[in-house]
C-alpha positions as protocol buffer text, in pm:
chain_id: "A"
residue {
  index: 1
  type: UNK
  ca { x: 9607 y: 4615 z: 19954 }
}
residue {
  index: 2
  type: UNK
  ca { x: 9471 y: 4413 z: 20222 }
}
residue {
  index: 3
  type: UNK
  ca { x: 9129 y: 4525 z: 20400 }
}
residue {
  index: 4
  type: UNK
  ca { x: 9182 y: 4704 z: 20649 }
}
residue {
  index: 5
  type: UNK
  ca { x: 8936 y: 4824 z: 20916 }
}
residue {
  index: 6
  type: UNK
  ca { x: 8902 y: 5169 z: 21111 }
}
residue {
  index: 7
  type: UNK
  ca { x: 9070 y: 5052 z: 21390 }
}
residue {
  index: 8
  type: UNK
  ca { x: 9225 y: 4735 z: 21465 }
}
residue {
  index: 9
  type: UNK
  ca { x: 9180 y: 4477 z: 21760 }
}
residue {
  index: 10
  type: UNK
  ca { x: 9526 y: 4569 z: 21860 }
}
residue {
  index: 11
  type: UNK
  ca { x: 9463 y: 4916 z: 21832 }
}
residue {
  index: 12
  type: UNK
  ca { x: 9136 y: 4923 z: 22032 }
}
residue {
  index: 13
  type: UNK
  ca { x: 9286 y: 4700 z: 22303 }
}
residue {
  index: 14
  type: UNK
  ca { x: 9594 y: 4873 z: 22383 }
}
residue {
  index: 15
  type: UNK
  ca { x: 9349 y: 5218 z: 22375 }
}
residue {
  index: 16
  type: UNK
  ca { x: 9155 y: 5040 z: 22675 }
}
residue {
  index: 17
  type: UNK
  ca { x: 9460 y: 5025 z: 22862 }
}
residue {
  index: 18
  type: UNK
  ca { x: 9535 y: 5349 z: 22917 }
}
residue {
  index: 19
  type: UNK
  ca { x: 9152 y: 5471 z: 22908 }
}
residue {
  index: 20
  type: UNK
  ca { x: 9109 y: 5667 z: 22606 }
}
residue {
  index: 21
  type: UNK
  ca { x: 8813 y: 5656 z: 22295 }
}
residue {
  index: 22
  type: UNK
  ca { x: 8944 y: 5517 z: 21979 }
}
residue {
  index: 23
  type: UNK
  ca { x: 8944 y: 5846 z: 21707 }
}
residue {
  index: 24
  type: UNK
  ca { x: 9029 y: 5872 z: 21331 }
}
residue {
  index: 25
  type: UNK
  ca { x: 9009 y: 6293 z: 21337 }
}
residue {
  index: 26
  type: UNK
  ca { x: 9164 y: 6427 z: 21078 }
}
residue {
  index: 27
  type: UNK
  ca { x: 9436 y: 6709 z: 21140 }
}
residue {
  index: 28
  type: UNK
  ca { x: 9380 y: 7066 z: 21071 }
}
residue {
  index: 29
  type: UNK
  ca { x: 9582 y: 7384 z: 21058 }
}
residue {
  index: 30
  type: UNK
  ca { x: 9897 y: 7424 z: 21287 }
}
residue {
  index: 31
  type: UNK
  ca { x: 10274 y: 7511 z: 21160 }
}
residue {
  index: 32
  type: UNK
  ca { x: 10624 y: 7310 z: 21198 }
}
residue {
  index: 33
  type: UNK
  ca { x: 10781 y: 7316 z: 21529 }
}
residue {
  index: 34
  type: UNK
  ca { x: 11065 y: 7147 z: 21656 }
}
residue {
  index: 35
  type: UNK
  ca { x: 11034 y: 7163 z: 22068 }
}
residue {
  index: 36
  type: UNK
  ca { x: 11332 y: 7069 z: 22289 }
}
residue {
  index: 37
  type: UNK
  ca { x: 11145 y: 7147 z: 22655 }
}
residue {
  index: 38
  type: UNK
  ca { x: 10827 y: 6982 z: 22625 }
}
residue {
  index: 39
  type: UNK
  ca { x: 10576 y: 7035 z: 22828 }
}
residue {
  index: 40
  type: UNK
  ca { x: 10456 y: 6684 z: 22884 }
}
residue {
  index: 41
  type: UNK
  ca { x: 10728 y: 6412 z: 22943 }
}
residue {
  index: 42
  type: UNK
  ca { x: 10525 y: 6144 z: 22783 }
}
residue {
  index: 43
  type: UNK
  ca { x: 10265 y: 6095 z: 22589 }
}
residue {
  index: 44
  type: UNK
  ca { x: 10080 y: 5927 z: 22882 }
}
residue {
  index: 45
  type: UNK
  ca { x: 10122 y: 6223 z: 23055 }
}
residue {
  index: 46
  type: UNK
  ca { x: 9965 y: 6420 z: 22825 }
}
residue {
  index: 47
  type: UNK
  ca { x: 9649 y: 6182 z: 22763 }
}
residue {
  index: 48
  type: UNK
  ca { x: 9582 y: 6229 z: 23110 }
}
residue {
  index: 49
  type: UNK
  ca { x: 9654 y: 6601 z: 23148 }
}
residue {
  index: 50
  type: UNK
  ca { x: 9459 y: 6698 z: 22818 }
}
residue {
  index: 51
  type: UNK
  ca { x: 9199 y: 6364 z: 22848 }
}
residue {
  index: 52
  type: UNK
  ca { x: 8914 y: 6561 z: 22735 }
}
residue {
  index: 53
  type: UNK
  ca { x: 9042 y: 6773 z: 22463 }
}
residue {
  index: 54
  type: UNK
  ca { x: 9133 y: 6470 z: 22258 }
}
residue {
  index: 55
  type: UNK
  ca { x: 8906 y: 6479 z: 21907 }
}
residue {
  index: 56
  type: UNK
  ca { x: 8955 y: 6876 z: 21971 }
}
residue {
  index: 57
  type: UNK
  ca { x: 9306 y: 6968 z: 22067 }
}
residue {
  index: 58
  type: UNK
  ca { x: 9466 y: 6626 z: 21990 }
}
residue {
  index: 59
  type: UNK
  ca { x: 9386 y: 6305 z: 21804 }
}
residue {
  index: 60
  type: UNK
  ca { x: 9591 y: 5953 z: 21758 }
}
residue {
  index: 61
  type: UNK
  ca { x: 9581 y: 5736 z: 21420 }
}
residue {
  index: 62
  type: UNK
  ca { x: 9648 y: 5406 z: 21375 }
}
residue {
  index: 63
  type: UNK
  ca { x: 9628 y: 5076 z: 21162 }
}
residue {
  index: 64
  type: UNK
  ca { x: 9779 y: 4744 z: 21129 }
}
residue {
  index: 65
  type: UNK
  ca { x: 9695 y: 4515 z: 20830 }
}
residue {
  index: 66
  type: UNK
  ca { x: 9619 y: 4180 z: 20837 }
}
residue {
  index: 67
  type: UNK
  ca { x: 9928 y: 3915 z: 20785 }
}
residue {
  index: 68
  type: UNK
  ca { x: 10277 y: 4006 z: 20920 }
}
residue {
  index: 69
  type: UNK
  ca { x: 10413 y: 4352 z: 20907 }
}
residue {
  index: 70
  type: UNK
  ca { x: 10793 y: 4429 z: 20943 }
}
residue {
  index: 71
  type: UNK
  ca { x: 10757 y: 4769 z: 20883 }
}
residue {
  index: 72
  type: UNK
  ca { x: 10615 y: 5052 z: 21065 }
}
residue {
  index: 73
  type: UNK
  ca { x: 10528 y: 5395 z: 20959 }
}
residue {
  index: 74
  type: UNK
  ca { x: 10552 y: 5637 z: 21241 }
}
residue {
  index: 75
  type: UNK
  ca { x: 10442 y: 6057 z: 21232 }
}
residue {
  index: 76
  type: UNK
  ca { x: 10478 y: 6120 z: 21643 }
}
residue {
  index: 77
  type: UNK
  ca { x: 10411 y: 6506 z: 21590 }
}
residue {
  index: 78
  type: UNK
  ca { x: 10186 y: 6521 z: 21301 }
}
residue {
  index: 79
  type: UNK
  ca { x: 9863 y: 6733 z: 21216 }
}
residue {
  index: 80
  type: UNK
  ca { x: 9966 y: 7084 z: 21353 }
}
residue {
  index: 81
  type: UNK
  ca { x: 10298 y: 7021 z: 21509 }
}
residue {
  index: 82
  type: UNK
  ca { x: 10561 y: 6914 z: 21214 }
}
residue {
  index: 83
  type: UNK
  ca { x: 10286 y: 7014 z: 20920 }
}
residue {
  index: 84
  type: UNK
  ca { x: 10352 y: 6766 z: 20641 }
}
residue {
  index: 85
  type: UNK
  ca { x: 10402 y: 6456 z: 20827 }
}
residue {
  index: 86
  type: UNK
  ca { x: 10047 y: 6309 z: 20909 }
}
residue {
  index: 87
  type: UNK
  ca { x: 10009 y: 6290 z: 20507 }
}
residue {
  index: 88
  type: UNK
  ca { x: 10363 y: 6169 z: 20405 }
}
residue {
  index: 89
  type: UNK
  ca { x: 10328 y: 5888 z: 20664 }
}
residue {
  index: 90
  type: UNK
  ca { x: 9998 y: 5779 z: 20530 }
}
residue {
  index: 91
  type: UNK
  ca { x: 10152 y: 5800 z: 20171 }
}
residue {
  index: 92
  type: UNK
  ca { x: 10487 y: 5562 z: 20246 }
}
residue {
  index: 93
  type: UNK
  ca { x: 10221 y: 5337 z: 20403 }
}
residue {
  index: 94
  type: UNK
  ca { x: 10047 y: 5332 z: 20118 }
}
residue {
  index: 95
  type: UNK
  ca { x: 9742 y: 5511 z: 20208 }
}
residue {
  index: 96
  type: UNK
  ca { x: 9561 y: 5822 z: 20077 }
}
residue {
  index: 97
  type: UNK
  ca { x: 9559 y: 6114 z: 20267 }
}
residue {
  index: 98
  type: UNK
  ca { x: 9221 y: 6223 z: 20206 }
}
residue {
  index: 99
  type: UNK
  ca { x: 9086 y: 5891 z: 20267 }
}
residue {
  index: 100
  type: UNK
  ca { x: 9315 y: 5670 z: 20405 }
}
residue {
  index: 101
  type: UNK
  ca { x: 9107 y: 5343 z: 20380 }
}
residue {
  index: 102
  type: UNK
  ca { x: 9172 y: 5367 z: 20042 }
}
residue {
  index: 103
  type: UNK
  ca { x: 9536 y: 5288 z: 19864 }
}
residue {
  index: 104
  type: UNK
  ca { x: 9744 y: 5495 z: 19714 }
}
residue {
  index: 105
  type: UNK
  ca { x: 10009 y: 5271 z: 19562 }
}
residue {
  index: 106
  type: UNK
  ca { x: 9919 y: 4903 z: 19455 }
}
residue {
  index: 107
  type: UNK
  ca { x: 10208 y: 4659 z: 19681 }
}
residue {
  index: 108
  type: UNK
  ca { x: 10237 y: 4672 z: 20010 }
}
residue {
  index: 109
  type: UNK
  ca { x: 10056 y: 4792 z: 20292 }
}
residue {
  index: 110
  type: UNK
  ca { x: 10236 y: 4877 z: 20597 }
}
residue {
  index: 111
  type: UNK
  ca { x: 10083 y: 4986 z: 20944 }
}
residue {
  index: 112
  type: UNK
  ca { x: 10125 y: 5345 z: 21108 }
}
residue {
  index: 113
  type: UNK
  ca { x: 10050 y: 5534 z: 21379 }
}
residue {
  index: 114
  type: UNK
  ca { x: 10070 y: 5882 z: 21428 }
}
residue {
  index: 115
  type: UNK
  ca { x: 9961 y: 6154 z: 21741 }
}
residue {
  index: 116
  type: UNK
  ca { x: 9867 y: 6475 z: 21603 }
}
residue {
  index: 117
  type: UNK
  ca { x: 9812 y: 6829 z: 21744 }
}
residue {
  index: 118
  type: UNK
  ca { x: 9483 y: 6939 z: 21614 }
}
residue {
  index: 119
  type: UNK
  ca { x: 9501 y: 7319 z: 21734 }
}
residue {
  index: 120
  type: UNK
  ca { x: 9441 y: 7604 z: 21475 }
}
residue {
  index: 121
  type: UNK
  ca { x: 9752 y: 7750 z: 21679 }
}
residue {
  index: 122
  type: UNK
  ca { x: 10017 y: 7701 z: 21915 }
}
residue {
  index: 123
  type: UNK
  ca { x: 10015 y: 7271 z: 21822 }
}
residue {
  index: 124
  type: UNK
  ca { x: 10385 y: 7311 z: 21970 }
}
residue {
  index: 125
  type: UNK
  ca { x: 10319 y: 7217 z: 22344 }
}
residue {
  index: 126
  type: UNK
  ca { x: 10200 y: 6911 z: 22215 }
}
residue {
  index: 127
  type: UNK
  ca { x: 10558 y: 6790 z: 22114 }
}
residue {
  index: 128
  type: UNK
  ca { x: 10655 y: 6500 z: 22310 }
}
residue {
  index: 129
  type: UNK
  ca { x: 11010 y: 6426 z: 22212 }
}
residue {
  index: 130
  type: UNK
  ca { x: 11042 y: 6092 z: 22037 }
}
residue {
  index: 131
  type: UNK
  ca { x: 11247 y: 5911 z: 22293 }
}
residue {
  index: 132
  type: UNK
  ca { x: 10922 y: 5974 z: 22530 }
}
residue {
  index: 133
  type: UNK
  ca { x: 10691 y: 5850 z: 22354 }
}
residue {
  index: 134
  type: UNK
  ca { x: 10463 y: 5537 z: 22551 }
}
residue {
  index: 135
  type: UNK
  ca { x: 10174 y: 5519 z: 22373 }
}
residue {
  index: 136
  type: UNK
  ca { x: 10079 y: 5128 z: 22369 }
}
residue {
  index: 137
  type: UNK
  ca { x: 9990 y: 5113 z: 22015 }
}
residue {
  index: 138
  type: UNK
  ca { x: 10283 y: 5281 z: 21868 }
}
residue {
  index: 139
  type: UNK
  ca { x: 10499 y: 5056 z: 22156 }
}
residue {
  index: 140
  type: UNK
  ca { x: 10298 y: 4777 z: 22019 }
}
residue {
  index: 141
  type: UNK
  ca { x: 10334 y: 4803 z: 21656 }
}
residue {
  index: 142
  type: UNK
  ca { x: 10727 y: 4918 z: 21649 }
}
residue {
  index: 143
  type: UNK
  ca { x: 10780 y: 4639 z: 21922 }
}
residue {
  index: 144
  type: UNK
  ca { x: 10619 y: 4344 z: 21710 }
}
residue {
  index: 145
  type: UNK
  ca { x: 10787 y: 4445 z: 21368 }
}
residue {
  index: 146
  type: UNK
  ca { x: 11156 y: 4493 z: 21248 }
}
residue {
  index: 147
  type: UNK
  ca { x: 11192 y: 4778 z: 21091 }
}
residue {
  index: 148
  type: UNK
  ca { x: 10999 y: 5087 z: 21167 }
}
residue {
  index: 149
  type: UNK
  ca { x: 11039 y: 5465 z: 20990 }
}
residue {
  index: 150
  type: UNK
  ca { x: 10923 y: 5809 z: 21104 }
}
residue {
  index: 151
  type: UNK
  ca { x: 10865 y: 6112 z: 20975 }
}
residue {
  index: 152
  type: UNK
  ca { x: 10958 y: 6435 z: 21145 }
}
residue {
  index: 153
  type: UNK
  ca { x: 10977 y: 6836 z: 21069 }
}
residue {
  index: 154
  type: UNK
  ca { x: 11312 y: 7006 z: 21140 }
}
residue {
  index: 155
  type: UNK
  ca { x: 11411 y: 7362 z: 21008 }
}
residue {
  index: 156
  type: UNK
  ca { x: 11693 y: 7492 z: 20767 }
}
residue {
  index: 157
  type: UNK
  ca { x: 11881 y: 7636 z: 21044 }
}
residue {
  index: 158
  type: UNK
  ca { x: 11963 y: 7325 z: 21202 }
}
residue {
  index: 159
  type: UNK
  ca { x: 12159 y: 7208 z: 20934 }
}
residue {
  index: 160
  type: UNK
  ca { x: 12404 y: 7504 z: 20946 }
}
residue {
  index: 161
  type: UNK
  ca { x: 12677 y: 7265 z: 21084 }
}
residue {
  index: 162
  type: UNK
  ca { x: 12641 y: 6949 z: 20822 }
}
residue {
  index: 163
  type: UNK
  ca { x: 12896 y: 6922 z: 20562 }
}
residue {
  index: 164
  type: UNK
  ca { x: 12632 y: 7010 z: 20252 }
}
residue {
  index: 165
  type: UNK
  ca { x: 12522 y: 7343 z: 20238 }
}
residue {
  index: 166
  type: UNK
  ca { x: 12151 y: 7343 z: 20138 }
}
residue {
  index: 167
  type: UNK
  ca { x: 12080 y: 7657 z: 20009 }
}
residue {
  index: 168
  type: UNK
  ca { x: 12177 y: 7536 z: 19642 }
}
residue {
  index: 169
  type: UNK
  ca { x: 11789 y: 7352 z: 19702 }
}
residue {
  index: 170
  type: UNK
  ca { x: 11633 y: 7610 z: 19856 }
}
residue {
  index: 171
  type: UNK
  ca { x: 11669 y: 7485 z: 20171 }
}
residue {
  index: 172
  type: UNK
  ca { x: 11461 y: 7158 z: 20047 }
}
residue {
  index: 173
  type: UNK
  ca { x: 11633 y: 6928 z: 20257 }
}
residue {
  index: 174
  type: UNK
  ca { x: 11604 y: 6584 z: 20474 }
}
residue {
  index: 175
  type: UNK
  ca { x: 11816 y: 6447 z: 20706 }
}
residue {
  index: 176
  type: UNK
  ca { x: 11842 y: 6044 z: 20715 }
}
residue {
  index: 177
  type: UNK
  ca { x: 11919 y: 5884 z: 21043 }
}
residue {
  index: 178
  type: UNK
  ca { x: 11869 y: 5609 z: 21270 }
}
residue {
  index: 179
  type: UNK
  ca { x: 11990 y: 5331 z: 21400 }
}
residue {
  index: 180
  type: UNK
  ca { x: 11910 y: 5126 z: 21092 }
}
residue {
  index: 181
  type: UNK
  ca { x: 12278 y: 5182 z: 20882 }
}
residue {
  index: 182
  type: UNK
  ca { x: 12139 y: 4961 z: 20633 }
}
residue {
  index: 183
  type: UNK
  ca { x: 11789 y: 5086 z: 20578 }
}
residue {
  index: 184
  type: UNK
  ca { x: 11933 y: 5450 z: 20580 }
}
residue {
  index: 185
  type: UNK
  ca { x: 12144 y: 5400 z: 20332 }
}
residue {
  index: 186
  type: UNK
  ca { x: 11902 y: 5295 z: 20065 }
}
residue {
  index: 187
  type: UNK
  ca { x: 11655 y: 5523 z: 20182 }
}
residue {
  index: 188
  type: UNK
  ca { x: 11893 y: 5778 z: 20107 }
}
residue {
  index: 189
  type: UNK
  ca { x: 12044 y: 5595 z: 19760 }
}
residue {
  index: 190
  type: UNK
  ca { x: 11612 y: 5582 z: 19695 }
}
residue {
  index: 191
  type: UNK
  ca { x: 11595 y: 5993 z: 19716 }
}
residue {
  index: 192
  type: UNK
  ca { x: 11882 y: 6062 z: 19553 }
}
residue {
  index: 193
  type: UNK
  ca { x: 11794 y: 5825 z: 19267 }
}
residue {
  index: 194
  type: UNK
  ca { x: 11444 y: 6041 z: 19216 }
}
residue {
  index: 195
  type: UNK
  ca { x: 11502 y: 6379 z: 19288 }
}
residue {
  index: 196
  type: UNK
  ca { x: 11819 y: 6650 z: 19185 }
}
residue {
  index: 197
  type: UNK
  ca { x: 12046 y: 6780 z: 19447 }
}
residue {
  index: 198
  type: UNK
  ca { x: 11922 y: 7119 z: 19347 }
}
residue {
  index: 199
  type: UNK
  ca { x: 11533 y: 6959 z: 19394 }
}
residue {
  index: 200
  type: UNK
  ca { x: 11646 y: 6761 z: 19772 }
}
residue {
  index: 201
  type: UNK
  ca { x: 11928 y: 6792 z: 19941 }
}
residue {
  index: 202
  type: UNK
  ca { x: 12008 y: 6467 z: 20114 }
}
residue {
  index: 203
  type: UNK
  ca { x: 12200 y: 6397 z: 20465 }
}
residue {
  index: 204
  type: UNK
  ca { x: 12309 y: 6149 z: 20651 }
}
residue {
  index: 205
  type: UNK
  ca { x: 12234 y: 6175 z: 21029 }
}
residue {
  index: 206
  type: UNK
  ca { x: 12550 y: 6106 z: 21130 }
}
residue {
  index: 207
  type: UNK
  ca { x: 12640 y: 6445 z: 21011 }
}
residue {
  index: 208
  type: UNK
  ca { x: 12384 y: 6631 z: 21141 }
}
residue {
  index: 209
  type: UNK
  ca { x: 12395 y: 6654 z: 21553 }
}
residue {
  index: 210
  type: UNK
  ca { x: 12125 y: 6613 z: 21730 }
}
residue {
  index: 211
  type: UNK
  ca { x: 11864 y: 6515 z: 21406 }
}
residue {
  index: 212
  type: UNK
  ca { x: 12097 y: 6195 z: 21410 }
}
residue {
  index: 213
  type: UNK
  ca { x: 11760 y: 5956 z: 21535 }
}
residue {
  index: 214
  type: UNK
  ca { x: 12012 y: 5717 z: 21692 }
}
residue {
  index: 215
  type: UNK
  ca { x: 11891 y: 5748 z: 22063 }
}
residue {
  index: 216
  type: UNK
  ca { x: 11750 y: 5384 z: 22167 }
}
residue {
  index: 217
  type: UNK
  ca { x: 11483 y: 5493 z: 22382 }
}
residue {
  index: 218
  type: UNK
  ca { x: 11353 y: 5704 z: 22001 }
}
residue {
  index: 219
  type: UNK
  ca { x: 11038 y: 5550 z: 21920 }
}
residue {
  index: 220
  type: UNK
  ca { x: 11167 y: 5473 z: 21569 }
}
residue {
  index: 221
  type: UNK
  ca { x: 11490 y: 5226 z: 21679 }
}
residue {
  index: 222
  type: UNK
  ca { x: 11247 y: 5031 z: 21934 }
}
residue {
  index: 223
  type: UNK
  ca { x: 11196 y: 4783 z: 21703 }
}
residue {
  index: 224
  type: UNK
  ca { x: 11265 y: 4396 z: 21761 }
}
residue {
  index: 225
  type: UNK
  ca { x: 11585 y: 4430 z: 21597 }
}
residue {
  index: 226
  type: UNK
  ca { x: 11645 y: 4744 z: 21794 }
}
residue {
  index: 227
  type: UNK
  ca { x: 11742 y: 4972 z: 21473 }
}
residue {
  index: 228
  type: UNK
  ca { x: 11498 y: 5263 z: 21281 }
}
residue {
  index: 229
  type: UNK
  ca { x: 11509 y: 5485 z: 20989 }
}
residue {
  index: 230
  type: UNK
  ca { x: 11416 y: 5862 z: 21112 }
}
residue {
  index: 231
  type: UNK
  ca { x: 11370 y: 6086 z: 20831 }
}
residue {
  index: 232
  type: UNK
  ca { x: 11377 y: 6510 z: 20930 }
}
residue {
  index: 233
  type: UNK
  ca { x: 11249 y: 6722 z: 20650 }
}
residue {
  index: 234
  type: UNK
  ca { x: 11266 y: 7104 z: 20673 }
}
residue {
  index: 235
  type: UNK
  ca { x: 10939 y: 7340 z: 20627 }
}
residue {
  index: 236
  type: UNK
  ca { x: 11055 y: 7397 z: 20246 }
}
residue {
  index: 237
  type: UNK
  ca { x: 11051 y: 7024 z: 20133 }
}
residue {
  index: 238
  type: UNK
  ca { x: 10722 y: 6970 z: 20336 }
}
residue {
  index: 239
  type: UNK
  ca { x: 10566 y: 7255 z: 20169 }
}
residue {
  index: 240
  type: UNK
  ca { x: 10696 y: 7107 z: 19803 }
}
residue {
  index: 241
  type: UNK
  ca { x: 10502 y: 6825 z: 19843 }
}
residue {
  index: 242
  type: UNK
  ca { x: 10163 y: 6987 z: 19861 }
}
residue {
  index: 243
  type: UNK
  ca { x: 10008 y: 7238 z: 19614 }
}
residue {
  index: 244
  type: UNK
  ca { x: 9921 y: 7410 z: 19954 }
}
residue {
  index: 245
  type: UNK
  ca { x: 10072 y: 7321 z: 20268 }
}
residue {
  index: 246
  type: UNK
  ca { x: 9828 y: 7591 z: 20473 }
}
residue {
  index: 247
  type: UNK
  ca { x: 9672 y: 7364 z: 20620 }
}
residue {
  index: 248
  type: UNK
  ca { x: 9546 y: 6997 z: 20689 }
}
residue {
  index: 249
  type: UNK
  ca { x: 9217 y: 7001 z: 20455 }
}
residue {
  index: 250
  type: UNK
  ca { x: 9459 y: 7182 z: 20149 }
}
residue {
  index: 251
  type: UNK
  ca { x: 9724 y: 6929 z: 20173 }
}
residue {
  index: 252
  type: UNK
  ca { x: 9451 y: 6650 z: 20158 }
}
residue {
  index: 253
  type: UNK
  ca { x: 9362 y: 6859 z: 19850 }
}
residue {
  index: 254
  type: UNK
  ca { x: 9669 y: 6923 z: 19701 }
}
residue {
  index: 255
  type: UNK
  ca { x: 9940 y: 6628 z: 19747 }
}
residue {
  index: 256
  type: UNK
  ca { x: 9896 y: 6554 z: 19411 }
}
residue {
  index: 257
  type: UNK
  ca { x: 9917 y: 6897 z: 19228 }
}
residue {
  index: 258
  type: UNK
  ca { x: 10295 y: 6947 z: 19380 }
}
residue {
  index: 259
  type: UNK
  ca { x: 10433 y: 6834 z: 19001 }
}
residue {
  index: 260
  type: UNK
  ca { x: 10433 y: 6468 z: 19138 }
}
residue {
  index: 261
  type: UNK
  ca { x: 10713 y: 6535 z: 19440 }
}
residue {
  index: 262
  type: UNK
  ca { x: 10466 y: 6394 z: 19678 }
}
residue {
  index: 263
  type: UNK
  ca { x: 10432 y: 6049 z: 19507 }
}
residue {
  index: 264
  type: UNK
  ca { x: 10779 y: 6041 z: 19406 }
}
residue {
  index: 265
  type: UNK
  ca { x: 10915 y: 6117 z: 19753 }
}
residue {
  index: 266
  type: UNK
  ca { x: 10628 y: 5829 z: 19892 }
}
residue {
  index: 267
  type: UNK
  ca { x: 10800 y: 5607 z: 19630 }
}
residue {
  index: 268
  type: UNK
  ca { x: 11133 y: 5632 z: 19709 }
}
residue {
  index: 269
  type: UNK
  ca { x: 11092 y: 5543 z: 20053 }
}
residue {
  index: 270
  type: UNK
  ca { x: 10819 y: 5284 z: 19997 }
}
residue {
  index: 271
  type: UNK
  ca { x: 11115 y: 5099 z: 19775 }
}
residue {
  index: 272
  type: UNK
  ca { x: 11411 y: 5140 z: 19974 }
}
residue {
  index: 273
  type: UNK
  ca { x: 11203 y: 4959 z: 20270 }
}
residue {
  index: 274
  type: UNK
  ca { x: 11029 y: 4695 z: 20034 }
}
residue {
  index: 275
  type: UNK
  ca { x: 11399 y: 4605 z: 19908 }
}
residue {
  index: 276
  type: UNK
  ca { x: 11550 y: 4632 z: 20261 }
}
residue {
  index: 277
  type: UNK
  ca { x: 11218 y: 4365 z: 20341 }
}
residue {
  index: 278
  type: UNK
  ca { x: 11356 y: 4098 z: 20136 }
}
């Protein structure tokens, strides 16, 4: 892995633009939460609005390593808001989530940024949909890569009108879209290939309305080559891949005592975007 500081010059540059400290706080407590009407219409907005509750009520996370990156890991409603997706991010980038300065695969290193609600309750006013999201560094990283993926929280009932019925997983599902057709399919081909259809239920965004990812203005597809893998996971797969997904500091703990799902679902991913790399 390449050495990596706490913050990058790009990170702590673009944070100077819009006037903000640079922070590495760690999420705690908050449940999944899918928001349609949010309450701030960008994350600008809510910077300014909510300036000095950042460290306490909200936090931002980033890194780029040194050489070229093509890839982009990207968690725009992690910590408290879509529980689960601060640590999987951190995992496909190759990071641990307990200490993320230190690896947790060998290979490649790729650079992530995440916002993340930080409340021990009601983290869902903090949801700033994905095709409003402005913060420079995530702008910056996405904009200066090809490929980017993120990680989001959906719930079961969303996915009452896609062609696979998950209940025969337990409602253990993800939804696969983006703009990226080429990236989603072996992201999808990657999940399949580790897990059971009674362990995951995979989907392709296409079938599932409005979890598709394909909006251009989404975060995730503004990449050079204008194309994103967005990945939706429901509360049941999120809480698989922890031993206990109550909160921030037990799925730190735990990511490894969930019979290996968390490292095999990092995996997965981490291989269908190294092959779709070269």
């Amino acid at each position: 892995m390449a050495s990596i500081g706490r913050r990058s010059i790009l990170t702590a540059a673009a944070a100077a633009v819009v006037g903000v400290p640079l922070l590495t706080t760690v999420a705690s407590r908050g449940n999944a939460s899918g928001v349609a009407d949010d309450r701030y219409g960008s994350n600008t907005e809510l910077y300014r609005k909510l300036a000095d509750r950042e460290g306490s009520d909200w936090a931002r996370r980033s890194r780029q390593p040194s050489g070229s990156v093509r890839t982009t890991l990207l968690a725009p409603h992690g910590g408290g808001i879509e529980a689960g997706t601060s640590e999987l991010c951190l995992g496909i980038a190759g990071c641990r989530p307990e200490l993320p300065s230190r690896p947790l695969f060998s290979g490649a290193a790729y650079g992530y940024w995440m916002f993340e609600g930080l409340r021990s309750s009601g983290n869902s006013v903090l949801h700033v949909t994905s095709a409003h999201c402005d913060d420079p560094v995530a702008l910056s990283l996405v904009r200066n890569g090809d490929f980017a993926v993120s990680l989001h929280g959906c719930r079961a009932d969303q996915l009452t009108d896609a062609p696979v019925d998950p209940a025969g997983s337990k409602n253990r599902a993800v939804v696969v879209g983006g703009r990226d057709a080429q990236l989603r399919s072996a992201v999808k081909q990657a999940i399949r290939g580790s897990f059971t259809s009674a362990q995951i239920t995979v989907l392709d965004g296409e079938d599932v309305p409005g979890l598709d990812g394909g909006d251009p203005a989404n975060i995730v597809n503004r990449t050079a080559t204008g194309r994103g893998v967005q990945l939706e996971m429901t509360a049941e797969l999120r809480d698989a891949m922890f031993g206990d997904a109550s909160s921030a500091a037990k799925r730190r703990e735990t990511y490894d005592a969930s019979g290996a799902w968390f490292r095999e679902f990092c995996t997965a991913v981490r291989s269908a975007i190294g092959g779709h790399e070269n």
